[in-house]
N, C-alpha and C positions, 0 to 999 in steps of 0.2 A: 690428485690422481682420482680421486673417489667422483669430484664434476664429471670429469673426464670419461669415467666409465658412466654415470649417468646420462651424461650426453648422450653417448652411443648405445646404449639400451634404449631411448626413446627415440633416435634416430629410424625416420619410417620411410624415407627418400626412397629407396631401391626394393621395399614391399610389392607395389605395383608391377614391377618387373618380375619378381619372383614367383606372384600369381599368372602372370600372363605364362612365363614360361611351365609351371607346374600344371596348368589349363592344357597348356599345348602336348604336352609330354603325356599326358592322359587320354586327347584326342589320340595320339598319333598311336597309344597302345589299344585302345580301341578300335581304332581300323585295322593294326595290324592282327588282332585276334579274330575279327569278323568278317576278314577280307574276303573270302570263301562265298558268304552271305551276302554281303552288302555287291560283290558284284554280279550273284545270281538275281538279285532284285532289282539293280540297274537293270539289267538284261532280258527281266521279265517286262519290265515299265517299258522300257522302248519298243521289244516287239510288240503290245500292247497299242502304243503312238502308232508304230507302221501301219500295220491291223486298221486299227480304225482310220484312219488318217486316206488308205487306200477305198473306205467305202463312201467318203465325200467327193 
């Protein structure tokens, strides 16, 4: 019993996974807290593109 629970204490198979998804879940709380921001700054950058983009 005692391997047994060693084994799976050094067991690191499903690590990668749990970073990737703990990464994700942090991205997606960050957009949703700056969504307000980040889409007034898209929106500045583009009319910005148009803007110059009309004087070539």
């Amino acid at each position: 019993m005692k391997d047994l629970w060693l084994r799976f204490m050094k067991e690191e198979d499903g690590v990668g996974v749990v970073e990737l998804i703990l990464i994700l879940v942090v991205l997606i709380s960050l957009v949703l807290i700056f969504k307000e921001q980040l889409t007034r700054l898209v929106e500045d950058i583009f009319k910005k593109i148009v803007k110059q983009s009309n004087k070539v």
